[in-house]
C-alpha positions as CSV (number, residue, x, y, z in Angstrom):
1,X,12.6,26.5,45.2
2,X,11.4,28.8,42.6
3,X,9.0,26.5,40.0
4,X,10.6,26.1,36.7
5,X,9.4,28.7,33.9
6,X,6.4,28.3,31.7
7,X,6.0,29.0,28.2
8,X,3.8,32.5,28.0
9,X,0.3,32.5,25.9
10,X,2.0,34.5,22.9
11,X,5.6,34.0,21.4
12,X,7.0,37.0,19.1
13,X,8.4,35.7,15.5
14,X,9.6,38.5,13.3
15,X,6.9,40.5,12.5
16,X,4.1,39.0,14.5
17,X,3.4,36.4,17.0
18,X,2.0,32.9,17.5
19,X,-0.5,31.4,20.1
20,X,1.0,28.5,22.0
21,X,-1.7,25.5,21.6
22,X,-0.1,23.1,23.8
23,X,2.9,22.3,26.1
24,X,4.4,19.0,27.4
25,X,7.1,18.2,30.5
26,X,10.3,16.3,28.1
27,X,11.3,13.5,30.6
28,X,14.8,13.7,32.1
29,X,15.1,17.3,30.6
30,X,14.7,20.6,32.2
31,X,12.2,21.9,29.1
32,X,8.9,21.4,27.6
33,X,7.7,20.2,24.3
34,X,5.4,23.2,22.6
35,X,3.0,23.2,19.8
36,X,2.1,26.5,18.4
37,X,-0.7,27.7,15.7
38,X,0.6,30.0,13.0
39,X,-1.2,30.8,9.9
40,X,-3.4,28.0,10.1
41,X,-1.1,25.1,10.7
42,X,1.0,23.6,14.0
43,X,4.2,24.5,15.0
44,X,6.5,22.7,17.0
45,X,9.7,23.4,19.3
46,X,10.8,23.5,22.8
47,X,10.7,26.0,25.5
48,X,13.2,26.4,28.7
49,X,15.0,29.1,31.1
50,X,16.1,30.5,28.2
51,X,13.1,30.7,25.7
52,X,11.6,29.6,22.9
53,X,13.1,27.4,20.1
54,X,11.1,26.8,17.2
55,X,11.5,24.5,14.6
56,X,9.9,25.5,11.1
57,X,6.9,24.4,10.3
58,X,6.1,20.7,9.1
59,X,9.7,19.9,10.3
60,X,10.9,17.6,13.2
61,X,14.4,16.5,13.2
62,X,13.2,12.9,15.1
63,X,10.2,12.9,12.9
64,X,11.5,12.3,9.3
65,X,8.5,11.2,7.8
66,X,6.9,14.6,8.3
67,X,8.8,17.0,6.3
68,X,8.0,15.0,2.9
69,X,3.8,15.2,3.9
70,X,3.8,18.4,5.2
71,X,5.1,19.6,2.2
72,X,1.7,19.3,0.2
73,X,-0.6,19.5,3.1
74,X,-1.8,21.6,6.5
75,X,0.1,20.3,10.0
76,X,-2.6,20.2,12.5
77,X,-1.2,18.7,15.4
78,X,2.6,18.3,16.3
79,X,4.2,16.8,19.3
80,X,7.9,17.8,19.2
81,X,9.9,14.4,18.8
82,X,6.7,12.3,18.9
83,X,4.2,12.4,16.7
84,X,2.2,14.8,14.3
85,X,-1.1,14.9,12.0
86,X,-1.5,16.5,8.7
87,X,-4.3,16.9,6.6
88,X,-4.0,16.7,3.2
89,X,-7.3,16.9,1.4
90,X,-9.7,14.3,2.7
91,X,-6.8,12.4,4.5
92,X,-5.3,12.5,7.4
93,X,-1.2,11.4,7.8
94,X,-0.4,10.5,11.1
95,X,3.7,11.2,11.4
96,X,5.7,9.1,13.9
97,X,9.7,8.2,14.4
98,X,10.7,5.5,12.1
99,X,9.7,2.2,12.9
100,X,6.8,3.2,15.0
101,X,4.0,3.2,12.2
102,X,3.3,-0.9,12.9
103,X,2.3,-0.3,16.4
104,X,0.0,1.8,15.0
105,X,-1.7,-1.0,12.8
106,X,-1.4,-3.2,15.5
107,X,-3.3,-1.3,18.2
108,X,-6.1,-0.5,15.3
109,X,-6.1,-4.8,14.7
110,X,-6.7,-4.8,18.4
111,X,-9.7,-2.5,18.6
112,X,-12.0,-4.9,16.9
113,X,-14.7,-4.8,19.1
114,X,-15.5,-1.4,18.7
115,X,-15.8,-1.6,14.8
116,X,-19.4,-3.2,14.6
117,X,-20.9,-0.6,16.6
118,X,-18.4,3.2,15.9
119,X,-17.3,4.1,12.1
120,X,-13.4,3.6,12.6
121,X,-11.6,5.6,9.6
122,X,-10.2,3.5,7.0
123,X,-6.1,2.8,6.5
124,X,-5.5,3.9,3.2
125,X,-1.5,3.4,3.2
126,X,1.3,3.3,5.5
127,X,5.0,2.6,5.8
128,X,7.3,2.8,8.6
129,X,6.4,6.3,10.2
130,X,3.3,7.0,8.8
131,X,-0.5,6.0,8.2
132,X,-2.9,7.7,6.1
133,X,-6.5,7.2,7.2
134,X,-9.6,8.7,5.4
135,X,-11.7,11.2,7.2
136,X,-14.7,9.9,9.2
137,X,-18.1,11.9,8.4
138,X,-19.2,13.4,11.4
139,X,-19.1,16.8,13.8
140,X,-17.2,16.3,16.7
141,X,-18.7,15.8,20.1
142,X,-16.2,18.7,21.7
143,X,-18.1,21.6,20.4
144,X,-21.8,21.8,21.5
145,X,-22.2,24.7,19.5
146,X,-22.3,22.2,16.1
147,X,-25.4,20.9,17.7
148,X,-29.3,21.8,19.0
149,X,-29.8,20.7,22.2
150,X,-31.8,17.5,21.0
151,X,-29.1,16.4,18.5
152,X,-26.2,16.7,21.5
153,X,-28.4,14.6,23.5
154,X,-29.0,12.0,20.8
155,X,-25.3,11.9,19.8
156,X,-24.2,11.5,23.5
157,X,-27.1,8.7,23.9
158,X,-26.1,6.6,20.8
159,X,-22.2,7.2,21.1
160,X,-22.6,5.5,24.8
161,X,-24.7,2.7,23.4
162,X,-22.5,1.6,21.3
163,X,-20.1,1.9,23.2
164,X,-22.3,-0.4,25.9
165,X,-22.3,-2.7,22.6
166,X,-18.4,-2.7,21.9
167,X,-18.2,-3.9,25.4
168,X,-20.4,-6.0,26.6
169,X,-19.1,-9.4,24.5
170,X,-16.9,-11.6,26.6
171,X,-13.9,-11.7,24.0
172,X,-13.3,-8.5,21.9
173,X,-12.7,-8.9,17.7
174,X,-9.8,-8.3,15.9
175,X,-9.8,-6.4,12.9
176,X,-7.6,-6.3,9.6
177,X,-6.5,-3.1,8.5
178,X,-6.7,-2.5,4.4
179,X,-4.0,-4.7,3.5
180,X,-3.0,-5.9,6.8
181,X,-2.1,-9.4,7.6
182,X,-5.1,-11.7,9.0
183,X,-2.7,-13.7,10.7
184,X,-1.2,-11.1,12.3
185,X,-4.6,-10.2,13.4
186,X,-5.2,-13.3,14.9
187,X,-2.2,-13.9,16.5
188,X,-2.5,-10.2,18.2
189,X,-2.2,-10.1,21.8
190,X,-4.5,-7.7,24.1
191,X,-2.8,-5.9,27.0
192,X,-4.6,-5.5,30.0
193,X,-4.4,-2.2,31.8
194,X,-5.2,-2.5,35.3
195,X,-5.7,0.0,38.2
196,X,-2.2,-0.4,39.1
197,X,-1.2,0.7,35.3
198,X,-4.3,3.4,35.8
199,X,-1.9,4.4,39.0
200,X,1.7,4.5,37.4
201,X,-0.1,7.0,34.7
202,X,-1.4,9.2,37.6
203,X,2.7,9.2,39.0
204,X,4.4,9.6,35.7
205,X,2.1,13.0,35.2
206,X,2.9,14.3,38.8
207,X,6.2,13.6,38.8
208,X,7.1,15.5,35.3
209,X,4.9,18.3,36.6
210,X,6.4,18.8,40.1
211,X,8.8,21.3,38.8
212,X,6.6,23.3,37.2
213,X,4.2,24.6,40.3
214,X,4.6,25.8,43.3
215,X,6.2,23.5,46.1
216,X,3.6,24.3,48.7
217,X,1.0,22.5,46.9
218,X,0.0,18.8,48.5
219,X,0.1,17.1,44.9
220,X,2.4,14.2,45.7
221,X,0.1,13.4,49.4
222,X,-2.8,13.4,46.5
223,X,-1.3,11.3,44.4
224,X,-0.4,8.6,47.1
225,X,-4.2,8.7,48.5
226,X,-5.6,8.5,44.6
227,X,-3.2,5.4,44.4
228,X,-4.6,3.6,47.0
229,X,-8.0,3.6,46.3
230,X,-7.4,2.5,43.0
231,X,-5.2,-0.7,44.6
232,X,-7.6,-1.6,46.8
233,X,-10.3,-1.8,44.5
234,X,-11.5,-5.4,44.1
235,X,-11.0,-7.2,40.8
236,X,-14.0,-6.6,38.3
237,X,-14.4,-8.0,34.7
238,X,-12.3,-6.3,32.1
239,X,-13.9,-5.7,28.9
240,X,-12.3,-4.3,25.8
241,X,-11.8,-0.3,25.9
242,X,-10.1,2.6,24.5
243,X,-8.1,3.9,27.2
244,X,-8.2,7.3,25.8
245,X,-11.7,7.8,25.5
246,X,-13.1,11.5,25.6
247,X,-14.9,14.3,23.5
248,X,-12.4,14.8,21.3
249,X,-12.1,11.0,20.1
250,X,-16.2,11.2,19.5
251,X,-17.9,12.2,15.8
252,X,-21.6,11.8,15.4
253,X,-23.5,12.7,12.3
254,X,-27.3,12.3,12.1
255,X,-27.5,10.1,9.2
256,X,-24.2,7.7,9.9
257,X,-24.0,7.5,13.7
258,X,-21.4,7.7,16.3
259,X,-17.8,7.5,14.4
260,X,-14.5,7.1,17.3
261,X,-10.7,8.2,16.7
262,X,-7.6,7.0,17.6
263,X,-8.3,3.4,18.3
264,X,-4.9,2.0,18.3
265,X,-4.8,2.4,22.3
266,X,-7.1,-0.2,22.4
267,X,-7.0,-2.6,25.4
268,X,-8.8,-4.8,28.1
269,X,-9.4,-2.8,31.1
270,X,-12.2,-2.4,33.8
271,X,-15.2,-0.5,32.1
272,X,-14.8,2.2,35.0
273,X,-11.3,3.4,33.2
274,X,-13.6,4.9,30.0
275,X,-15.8,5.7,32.0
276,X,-14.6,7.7,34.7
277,X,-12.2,9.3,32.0
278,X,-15.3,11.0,30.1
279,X,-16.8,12.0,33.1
280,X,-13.8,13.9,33.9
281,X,-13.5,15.6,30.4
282,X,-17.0,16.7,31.3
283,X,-15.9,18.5,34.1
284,X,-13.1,19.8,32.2
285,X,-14.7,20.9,29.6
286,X,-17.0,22.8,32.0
287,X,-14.6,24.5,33.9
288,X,-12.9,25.5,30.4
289,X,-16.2,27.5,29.5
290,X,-16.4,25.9,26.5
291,X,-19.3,23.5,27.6
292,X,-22.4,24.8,29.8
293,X,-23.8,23.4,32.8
294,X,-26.6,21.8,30.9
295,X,-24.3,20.2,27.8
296,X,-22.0,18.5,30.7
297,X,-25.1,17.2,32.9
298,X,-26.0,15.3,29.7
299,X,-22.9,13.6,29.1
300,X,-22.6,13.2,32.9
301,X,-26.2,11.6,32.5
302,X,-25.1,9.3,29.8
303,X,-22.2,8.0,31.4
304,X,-23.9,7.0,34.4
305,X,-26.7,4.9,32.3
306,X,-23.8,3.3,30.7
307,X,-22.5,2.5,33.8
308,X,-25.8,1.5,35.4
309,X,-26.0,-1.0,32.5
310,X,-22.9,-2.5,32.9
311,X,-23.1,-2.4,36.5
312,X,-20.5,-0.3,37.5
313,X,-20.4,0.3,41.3
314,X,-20.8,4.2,41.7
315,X,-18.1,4.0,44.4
316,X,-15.7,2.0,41.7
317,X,-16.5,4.9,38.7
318,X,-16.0,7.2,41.4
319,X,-12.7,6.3,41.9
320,X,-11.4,5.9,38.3
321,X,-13.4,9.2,37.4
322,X,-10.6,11.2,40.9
323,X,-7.8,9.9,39.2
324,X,-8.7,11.2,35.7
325,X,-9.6,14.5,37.1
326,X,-5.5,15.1,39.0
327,X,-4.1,13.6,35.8
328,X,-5.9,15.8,33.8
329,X,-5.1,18.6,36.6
330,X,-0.8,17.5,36.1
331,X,-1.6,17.5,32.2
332,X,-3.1,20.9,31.7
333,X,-0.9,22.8,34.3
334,X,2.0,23.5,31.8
335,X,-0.6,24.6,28.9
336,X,-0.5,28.2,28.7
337,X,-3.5,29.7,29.4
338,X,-4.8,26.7,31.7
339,X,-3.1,27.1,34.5
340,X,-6.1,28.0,36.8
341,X,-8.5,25.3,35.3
342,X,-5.9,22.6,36.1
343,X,-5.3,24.1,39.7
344,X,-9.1,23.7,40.1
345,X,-8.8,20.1,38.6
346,X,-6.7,19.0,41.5
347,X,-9.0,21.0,43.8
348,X,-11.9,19.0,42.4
349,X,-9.8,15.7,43.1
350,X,-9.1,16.8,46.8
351,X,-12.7,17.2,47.7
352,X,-13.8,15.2,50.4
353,X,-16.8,13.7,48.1
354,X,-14.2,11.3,46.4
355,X,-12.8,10.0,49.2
């Protein structure tokens, strides 16, 4: 069976054409989610058999909230349907369907423990689909080329520290948003995402993918042999984490420190799971081009003292670090344009050294 069709690097609009930034598998439909860039700001729409269809810019029919923000500011990230960011001077709006904003709030309330050692950006409103947070001070960790070769070691060095810090208590905090309710905050409940969870991610990836590569390719036999190791790990402490941790979630400046993003995935989990998952952005990053050999050894490096502190078994961070890697390898194999780093991904993950 022929793979289903993928969105190409370049989409013609009249009179020009647009880069396509990003692409997701929609479940249960034969199409994909796109996000394009065009004149400076994020586009949205879907993409199937029979092409493109755009929406206009800073417009989602399931997002509602958007159009009205959008309106006075610059769209910089847009999941069709889901969820979108805009900038609007020294804010930034996050856009979700109605109703969704206050599980927003309540996965920030639950990322406590990383507020006394990361700069978290401040709630400045909400309502029912949106939050407006300030903007964090800080370069991001994702480009190296904001930093000497000192500074990226320092920033990698204190953002793992702290993140040692955030973790190491027994029982995480709880934090109040701006106006938030304190009794909401201590009544919140912390999941737990376990290896098995860690597993059901992996599945959900491969399984939208399938149809999009090529049939010969062993990726549900993969899948099945990432699975078990992670079940037959044995059970380790869980600690508070991020779930979603990685370069792009990391600020640093000199003066203020190590500043973290997107905190309302916050959960208990086995320290491995952050771990492993910014090892595998390293390697990602690498294979991209976009990070040299030398710039991923040293987050590599302080990964691995993080997890020496904590006493992660390297077997156990080896494990979580494989299943990051073929997720990311289903993830990035319907971007356009990545196509050949995520088929190296899932080579990576079928290497006999993780086995």
């Amino acid at each position: 069976m022929t793979p289903m069709p993928l969105p190409p690097e370049f989409l013609p609009v009249p009179g020009s054409r647009i880069r396509v930034t990003r692409a997701w598998p929609v479940p249960d439909k034969d199409r994909l989610g796109i996000e394009c860039e065009q004149d400076g700001q994020r586009r949205a729409g879907f993409y199937d058999h029979t092409g493109a269809q755009l929406q206009p810019v800073g417009t989602d029919r399931r997002l509602p909230g958007l159009e009205p923000v959008a309106s006075s500011g610059t769209v910089v990230s847009h999941r069709p349907g889901k969820r979108a960011v805009v900038r609007d001077g020294t804010s930034y709006i996050k856009v979700v369907r109605p109703g969704r904003a206050a599980a927003i709030l309540e996965g920030i309330r639950r990322a406590g423990a990383f507020t006394a050692s990361f700069r978290t950006p401040e709630v400045l409103a909400q309502d029912d689909s949106t939050v407006t947070f300030a903007a964090l001070q800080g370069r991001s960790l994702h480009d190296p080329s904001q930093f000497t070769a000192a500074h990226w070691r320092r920033a990698w060095t204190e953002v793992l520290d702290a993140w040692v810090h955030a973790v190491l208590p027994e029982q995480p905090a709880l934090t109040t948003p701006p106006g938030g309710d304190r009794g909401l905050a201590a009544e919140a409940v912390i999941p737990q995402h376990t290896a098995q969870d860690e597993a059901k991610v992996l599945h959900r990836w491969a399984h939208l993918v399938t149809p999009y590569l090529d049939r010969s390719e062993p990726l549900e036999r993969l899948v099945q042999e990432v699975t078990a190791q992670l079940q037959q790990l044995p059970e380790a402490p869980v600690r508070p984490a991020h779930r979603d941790l990685h370069d792009k979630q990391l600020l640093w400046s000199p003066q203020a420190g190590p500043g973290l993003l997107d905190v309302d995935t916050a959960c208990r989990a086995d320290a491995a799971l952050d771990l492993g998952n910014l090892r595998a952005h390293a390697r990602l990053r690498a294979l991209q081009g976009g990070w040299g050999p030398q710039e991923a050894q040293t987050v590599i490096t302080a990964v691995d003292a993080a997890a020496s502190r904590l006493e992660v078994p390297a077997r156990r961070l080896a494990v979580y670090e494989r299943g990051a890697i073929l997720r990311l390898g289903c993830v990035y194999a319907v971007r356009p344009g990545s196509g050949k780093v995520a088929a190296q991904l899932r080579e990576v993950a079928a290497q006999p050294g993780f086995r």
